[in-house]
C-alpha positions in Angstrom: 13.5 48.2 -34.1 13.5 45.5 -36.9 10.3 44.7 -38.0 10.5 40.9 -36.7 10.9 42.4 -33.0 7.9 44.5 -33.3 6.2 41.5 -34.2 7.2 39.5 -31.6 6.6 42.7 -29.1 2.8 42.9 -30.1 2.9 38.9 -30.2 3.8 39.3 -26.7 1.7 41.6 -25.1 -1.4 40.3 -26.8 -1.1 36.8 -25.7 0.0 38.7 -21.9 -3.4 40.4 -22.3 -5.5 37.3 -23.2 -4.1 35.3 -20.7 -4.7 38.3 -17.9 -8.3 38.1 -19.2 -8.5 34.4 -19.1 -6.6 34.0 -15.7 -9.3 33.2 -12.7 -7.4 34.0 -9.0 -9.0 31.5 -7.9 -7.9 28.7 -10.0 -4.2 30.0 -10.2 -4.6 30.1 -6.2 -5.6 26.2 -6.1 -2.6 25.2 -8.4 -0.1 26.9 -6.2 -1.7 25.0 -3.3 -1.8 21.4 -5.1 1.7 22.1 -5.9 2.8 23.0 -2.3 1.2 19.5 -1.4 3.1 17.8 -3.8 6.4 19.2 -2.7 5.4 18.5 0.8 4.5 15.0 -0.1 8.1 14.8 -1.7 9.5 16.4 1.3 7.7 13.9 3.3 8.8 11.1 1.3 12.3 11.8 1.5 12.2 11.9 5.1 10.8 8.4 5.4 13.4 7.6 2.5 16.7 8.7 4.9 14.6 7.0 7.8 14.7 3.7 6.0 18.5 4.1 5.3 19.0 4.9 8.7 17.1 2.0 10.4 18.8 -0.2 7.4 22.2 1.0 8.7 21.0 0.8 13.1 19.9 -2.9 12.0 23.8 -3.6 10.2 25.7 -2.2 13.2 23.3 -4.5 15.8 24.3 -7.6 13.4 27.7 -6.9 13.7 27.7 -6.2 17.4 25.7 -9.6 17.8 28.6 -10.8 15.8 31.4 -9.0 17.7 30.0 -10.5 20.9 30.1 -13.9 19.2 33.7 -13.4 18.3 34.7 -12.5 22.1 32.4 -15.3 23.6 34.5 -17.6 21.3 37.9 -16.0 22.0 36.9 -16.7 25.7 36.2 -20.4 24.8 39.4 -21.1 23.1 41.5 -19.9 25.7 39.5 -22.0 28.4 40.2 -25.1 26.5 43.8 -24.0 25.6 43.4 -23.5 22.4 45.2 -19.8 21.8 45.5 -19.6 18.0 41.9 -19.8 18.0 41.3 -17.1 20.8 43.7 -15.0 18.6 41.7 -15.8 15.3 38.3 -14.9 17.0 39.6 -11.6 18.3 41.7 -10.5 15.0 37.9 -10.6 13.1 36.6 -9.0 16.2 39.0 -6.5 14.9 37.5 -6.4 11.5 34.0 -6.2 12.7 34.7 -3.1 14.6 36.1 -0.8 12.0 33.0 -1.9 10.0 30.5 -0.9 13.2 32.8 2.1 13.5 31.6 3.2 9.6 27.9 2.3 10.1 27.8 4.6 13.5 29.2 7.5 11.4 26.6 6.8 8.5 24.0 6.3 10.9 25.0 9.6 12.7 24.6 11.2 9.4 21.2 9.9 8.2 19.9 10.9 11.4 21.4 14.5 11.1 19.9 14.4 8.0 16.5 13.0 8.7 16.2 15.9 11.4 16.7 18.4 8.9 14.0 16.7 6.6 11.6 16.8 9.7 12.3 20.0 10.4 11.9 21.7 6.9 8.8 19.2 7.0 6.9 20.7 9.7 8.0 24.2 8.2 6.7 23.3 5.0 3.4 21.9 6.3 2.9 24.8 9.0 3.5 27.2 5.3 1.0 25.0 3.5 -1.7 25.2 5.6 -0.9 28.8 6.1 -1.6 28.9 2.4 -4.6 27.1 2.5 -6.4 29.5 5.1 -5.0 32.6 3.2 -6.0 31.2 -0.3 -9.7 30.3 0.6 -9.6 33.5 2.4 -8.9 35.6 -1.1 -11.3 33.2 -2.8 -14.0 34.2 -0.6 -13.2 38.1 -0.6 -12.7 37.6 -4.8 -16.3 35.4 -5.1 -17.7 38.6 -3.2 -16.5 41.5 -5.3 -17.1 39.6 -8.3 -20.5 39.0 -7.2 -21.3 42.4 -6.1 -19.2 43.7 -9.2 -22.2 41.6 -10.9 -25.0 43.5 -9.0 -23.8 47.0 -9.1 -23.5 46.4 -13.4 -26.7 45.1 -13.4 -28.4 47.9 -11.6 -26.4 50.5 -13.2 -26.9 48.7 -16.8 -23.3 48.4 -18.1 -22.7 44.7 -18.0 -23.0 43.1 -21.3 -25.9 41.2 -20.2 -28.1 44.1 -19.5 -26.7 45.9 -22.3 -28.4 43.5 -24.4 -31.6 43.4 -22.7 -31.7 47.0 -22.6 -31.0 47.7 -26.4 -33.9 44.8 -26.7 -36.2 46.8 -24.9 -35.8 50.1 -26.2 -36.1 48.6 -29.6 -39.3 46.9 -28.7 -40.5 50.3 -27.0 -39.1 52.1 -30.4 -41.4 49.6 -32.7 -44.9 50.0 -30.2 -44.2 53.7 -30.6 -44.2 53.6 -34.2 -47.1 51.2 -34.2 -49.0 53.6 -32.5 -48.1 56.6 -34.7 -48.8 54.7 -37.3 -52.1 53.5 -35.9 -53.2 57.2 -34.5 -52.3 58.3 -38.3 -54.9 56.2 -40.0 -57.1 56.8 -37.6 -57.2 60.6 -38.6 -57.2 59.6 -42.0 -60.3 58.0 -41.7 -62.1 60.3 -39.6 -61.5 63.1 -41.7 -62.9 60.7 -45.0 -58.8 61.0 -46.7 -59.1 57.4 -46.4 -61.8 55.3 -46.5 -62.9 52.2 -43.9 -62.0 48.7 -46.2 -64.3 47.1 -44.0 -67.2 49.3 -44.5 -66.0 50.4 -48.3 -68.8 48.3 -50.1 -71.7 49.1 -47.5 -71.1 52.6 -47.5 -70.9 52.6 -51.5 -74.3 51.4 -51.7 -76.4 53.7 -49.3 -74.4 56.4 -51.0 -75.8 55.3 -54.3 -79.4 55.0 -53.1 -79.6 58.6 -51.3 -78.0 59.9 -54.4 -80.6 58.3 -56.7 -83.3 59.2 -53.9 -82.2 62.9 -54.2 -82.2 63.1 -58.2 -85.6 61.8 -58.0 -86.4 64.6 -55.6 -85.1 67.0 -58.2 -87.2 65.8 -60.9 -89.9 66.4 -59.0 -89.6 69.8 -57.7 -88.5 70.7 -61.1 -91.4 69.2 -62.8 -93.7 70.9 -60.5 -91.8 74.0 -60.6 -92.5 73.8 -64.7 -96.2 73.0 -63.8 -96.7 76.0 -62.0 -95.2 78.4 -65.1 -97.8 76.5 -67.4 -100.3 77.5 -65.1 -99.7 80.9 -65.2 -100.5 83.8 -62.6 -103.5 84.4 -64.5 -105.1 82.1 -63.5 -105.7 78.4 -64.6 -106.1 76.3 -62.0 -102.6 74.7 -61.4 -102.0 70.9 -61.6 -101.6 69.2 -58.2 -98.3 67.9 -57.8 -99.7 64.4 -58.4 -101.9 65.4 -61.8 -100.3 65.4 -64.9 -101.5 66.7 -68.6 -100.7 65.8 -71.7 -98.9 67.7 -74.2 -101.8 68.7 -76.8 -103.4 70.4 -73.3 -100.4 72.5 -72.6 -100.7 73.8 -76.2 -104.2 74.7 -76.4 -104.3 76.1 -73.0 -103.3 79.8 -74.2 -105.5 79.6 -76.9 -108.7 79.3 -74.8 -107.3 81.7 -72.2 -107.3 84.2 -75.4 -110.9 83.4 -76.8 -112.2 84.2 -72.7 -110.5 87.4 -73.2 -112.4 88.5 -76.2 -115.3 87.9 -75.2 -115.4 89.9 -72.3 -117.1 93.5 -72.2 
């Protein structure tokens, strides 16, 4: 196969396939009906057509039989007043007019052979027509209802392209609130366990943290200090400074000297 056939081939059966997919029953069934009208109308028109030729034709043969009676009325009036040549005259075109009335009967017979035959095919073309009609609205109204329940059963079962659509929008929207959540749930945990800290409550929190820190390294000084003021003291007894007293450093010094000198001077 040359490559110009193929081409026309595929040319072929594409556009077959486009129009099978563009063609609506329905319309397709109401041109074939308006077109059966019009030939019935032409039909129809044809038979009034031979009708007029006929009647045209019945009204030429009644002139000439008018005439023809003319002719013998005058035939009959020459011979009463002796005048023979005329009588003769008068009948010789009576003649005439009879082979002419003789032609118009045979067209006449003919047009109204033929106008039958244009009734006839008439009425059978009207009596198909309206045949037609009842059987074409007939498959319109069985095609409207299949496509309409066609319509139904893809939109409950999800397959038309229209609920395709709103179905791949939905699980998208459900796929995004799922994620949002995750996400959500995520940070959450992240907070509660302290990995991330709360923005809103990042400052506020900075500050008490700061103040119980300082509050506790003042704490620690001060156990420590009277931790130290309770070795100065000594087991031996001087008296140890209350938390709240302080001494100076020239009395920490000279406290183990006098502690010595009470020593000595015991027995």
């Amino acid at each position: 196969m040359s490559l110009m056939k193929r081409i026309s081939l595929i040319f072929r059966a594409k556009a077959d396939k486009a129009l099978d997919r563009a063609e609506d029953p329905r319309e397709t069934l109401d041109y074939s009906y308006k077109r059966q009208l019009e030939l019935l109308t032409k039909v129809r028109r044809g038979v009034a057509d031979v009708a007029t030729s006929r009647k045209r034709v019945e009204l030429q043969a009644a002139q000439l039989n008018q005439q023809s009676d003319k002719l013998t009325q005058q035939a009959q009036k020459a011979l009463s007043m002796g005048r023979e040549d005329l009588a003769r005259e008068a009948l010789t075109r009576k003649s005439a007019l009879t082979g002419q009335m003789s032609d118009l009967e045979q067209q006449r017979a003919q047009l109204q052979g033929e106008e039958e035959k244009l009734t006839l095919a008439s009425q059978r073309l009207q009596a198909k027509v309206e045949s037609f009609r009842t059987q074409k609205e007939t498959i319109k109204a069985k095609y409207t209802a299949a496509e309409a329940q066609t319509r139904i059963n893809e939109a409950f079962s999800g397959i038309s392209e229209e609920m395709g659509d709103v179905g791949m929008a939905v699980q998208r929207a459900e796929d995004k609130t799922a994620q949002m959540q995750a996400r959500a749930g995520a940070i959450d945990e992240l907070i509660a366990s302290g990995a991330l800290d709360d923005a809103s409550s990042l400052n506020r929190g900075d500050d008490i943290s700061r103040e119980l820190e300082a509050m506790s390294s003042q704490s620690d000084v001060e156990s420590e200090l009277a931790a130290l003021k309770a070795g100065v003291s000594g087991p031996a007894g001087g008296q140890a400074l209350e938390p709240g007293d302080s001494a100076s450093p020239a009395e920490v010094e000279a406290a183990p000297v006098q502690d010595r000198k009470e020593q000595e001077d015991r027995p």
